[in-house]
DRENRO-524810 format. One record per residue (C-alpha): x, z, y; residue number from 1. Coordinates in steps of 0.1 Angstrom, whole numbers, always signed. Each point is the difference from the previous one (the first is absolute). Layout:
BEGIN
<c1:X, c3:Z, c2:Y, i:NUM>
...
//
This chain:
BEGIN
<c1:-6, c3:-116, c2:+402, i:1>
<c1:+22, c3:-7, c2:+26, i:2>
<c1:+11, c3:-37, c2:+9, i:3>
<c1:+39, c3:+11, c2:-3, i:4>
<c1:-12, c3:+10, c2:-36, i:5>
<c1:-23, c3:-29, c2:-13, i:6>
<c1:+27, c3:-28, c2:+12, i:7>
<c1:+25, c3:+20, c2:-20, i:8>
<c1:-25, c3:-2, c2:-30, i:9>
<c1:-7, c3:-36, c2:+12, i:10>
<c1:+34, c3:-14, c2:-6, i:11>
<c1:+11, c3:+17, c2:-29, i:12>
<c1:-30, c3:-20, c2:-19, i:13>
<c1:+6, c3:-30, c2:+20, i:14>
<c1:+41, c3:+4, c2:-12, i:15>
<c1:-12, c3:+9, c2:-35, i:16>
<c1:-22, c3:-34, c2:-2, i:17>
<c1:+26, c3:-19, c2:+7, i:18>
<c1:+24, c3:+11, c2:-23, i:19>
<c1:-28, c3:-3, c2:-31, i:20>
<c1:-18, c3:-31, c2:-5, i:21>
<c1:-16, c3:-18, c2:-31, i:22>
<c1:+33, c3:-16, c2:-8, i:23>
<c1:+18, c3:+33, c2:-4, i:24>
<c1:-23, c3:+5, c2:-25, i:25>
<c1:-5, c3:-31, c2:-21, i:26>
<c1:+32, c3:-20, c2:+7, i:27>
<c1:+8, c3:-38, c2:+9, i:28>
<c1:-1, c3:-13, c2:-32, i:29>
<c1:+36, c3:-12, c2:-18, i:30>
<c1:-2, c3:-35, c2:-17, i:31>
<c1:+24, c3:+1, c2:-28, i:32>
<c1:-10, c3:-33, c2:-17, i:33>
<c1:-25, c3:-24, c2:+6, i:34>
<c1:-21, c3:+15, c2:-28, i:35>
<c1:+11, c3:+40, c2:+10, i:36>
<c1:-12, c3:+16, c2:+31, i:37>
<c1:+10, c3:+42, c2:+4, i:38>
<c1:-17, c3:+20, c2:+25, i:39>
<c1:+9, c3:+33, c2:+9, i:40>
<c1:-26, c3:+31, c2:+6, i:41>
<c1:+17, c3:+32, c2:+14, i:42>
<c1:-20, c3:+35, c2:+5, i:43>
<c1:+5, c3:+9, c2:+37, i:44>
<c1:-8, c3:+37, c2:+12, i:45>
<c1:+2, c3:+5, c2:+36, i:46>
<c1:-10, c3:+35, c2:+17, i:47>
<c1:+0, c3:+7, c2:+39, i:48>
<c1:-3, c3:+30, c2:+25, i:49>
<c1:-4, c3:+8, c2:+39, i:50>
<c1:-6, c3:+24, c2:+22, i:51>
<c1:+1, c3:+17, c2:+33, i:52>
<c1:-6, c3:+23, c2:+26, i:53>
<c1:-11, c3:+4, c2:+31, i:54>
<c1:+18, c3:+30, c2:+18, i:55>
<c1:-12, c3:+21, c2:+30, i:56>
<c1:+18, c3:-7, c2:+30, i:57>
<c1:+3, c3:+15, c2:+40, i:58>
<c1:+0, c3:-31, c2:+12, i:59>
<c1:-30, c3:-29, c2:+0, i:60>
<c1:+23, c3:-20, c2:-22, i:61>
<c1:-13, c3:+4, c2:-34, i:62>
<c1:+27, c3:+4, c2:-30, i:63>
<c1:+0, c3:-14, c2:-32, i:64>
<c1:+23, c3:+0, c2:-28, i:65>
<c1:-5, c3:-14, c2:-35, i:66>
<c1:+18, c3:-29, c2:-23, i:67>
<c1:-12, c3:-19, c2:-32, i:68>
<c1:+18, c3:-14, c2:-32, i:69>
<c1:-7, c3:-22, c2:-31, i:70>
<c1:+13, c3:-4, c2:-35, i:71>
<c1:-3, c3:-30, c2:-26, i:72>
<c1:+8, c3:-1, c2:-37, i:73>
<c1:+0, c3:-32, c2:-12, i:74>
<c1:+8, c3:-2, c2:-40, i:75>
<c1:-2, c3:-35, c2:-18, i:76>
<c1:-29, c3:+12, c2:-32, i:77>
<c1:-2, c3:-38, c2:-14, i:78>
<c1:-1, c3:-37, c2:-4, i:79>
<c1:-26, c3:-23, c2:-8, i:80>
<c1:+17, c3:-31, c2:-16, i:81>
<c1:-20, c3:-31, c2:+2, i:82>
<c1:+10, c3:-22, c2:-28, i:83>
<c1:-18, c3:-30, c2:-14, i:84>
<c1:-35, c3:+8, c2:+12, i:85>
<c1:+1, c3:+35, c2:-13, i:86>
<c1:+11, c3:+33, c2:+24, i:87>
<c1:+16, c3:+29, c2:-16, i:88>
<c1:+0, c3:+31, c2:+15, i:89>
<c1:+41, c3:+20, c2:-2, i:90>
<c1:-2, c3:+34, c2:+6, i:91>
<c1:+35, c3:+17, c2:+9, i:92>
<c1:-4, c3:+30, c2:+8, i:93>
<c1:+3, c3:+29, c2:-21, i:94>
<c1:-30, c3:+17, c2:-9, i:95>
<c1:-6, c3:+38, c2:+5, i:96>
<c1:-27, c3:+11, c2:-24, i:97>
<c1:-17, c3:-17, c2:-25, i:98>
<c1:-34, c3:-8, c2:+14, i:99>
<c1:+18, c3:-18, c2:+19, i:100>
<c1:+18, c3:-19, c2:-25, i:101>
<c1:-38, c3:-7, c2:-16, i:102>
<c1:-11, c3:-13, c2:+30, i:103>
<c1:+28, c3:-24, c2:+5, i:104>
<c1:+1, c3:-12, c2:-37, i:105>
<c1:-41, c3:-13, c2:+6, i:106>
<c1:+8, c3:-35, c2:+8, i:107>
<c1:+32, c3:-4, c2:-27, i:108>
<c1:-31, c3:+14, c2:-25, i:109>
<c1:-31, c3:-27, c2:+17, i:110>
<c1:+29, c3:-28, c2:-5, i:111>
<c1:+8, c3:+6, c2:-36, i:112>
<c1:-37, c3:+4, c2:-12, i:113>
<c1:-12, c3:-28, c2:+20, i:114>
<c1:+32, c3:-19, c2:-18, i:115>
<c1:-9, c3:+12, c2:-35, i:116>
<c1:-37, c3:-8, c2:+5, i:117>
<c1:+4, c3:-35, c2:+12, i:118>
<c1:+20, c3:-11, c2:-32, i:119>
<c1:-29, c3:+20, c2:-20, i:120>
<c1:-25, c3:-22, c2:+16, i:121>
<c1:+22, c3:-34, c2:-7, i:122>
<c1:+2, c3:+12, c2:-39, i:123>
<c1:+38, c3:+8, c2:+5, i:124>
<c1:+2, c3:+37, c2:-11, i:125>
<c1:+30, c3:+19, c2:+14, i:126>
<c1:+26, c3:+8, c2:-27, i:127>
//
């Protein structure tokens, strides 16, 4: 590969890193109260190309031409809600298909059998 090319390559990376850390991801978290703490989660999707070429020339000088570029979607998918102890995952995004929606009703499910199961175990049978 040709130096002109790789340093092309080089700092679109280097330009895409800096625009997408951990923090873009999982969010600063948001104290609402002193017993409520929100923290966002986003999805981010980032894609990147380059390329160039080398063309002949008369002269010794040796000709290159090429350019990069870089995309980033970033789409906020949910919140985890910290409240008294216990953290609550909130989707809010829609979902597309319903594996999907299985997969994201898992915890909700764990949660309300765990629930149901402890007041079992005190001798405190759910209505």
């Amino acid at each position: 590969m040709n130096e002109s090319a790789s340093g092309i390559l080089a700092t679109t990376i280097e330009k895409v890193r800096q625009l997408v850390d951990v923090s873009t991801i999982v969010g600063e978290p948001i104290k609402l109260s002193e017993e409520i703490t929100v923290i966002p989660v986003s999805k981010v999707t980032y894609g990147f190309a380059s390329g160039g070429s080398d063309f002949p020339s008369k002269n010794s000088r040796e000709l290159f031409g090429g350019g990069g570029g870089a995309g980033i979607t970033i789409n906020p998918v949910a919140f985890l809600i910290l409240k008294d102890g216990e953290v609550t995952l909130r989707h809010i995004t829609a979902n597309d298909n319903a594996a999907e929606r299985i997969v994201n009703m898992i915890p909700d499910v764990i949660d309300k059998v765990t629930d149901v199961a402890g007041k079992f175990r005190a001798g405190k049978p759910q209505e």
